[in-house]
N, C-alpha and C positions, 0 to 999 in steps of 0.2 A: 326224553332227551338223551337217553343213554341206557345200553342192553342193563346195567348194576341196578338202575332207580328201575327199570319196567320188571325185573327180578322180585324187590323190594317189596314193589308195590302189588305183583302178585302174591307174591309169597303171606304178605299183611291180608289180604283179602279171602286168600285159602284160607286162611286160618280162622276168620271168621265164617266164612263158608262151615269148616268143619266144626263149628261152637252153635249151628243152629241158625245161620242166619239165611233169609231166603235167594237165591238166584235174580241177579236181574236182568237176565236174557233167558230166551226158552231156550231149553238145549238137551238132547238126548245123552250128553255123557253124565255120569255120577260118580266121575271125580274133581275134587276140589279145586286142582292145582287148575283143570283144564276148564273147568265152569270161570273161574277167575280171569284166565287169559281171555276168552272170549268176549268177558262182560269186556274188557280191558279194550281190545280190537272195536267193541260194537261202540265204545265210547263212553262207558255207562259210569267209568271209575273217573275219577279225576283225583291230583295230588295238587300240594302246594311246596314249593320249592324252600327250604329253610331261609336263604337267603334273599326270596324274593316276601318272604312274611314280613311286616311291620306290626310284628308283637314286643311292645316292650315291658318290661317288668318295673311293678312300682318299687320304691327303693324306700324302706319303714326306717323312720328314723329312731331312735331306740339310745337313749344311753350306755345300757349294759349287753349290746350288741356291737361285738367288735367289728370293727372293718381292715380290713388287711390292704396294705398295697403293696401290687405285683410289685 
């Protein structure tokens, strides 16, 4: 949805690329940055938006755990 997140989300991908992890497009380049973009184009990546997640945190309830308010 925007050139910073398609950056993001290559850049997260090279990096795993360069830790050992396999390609998921065939692709005659052997670099990272550019094996990433392409998976990226052929559709193969996909992200999840922070604000569109509904992950919530359980809240422990605790005596000798303080809680602060803003």
């Amino acid at each position: 949805d925007s050139n910073f997140r398609y950056v993001l989300v290559a850049a997260r991908r090279s990096r795993q690329l360069q830790n050992g992890a396999e390609p998921l497009v065939p692709t005659r380049s052997r670099k990272a940055c550019r094996v990433a973009q392409e998976e990226i184009a052929a559709g193969k990546i996909a992200y999840v938006r922070p604000e569109d997640a509904k992950v919530l945190k359980p809240e422990i309830e605790a005596p000798d755990i303080p809680k602060f308010a803003p």
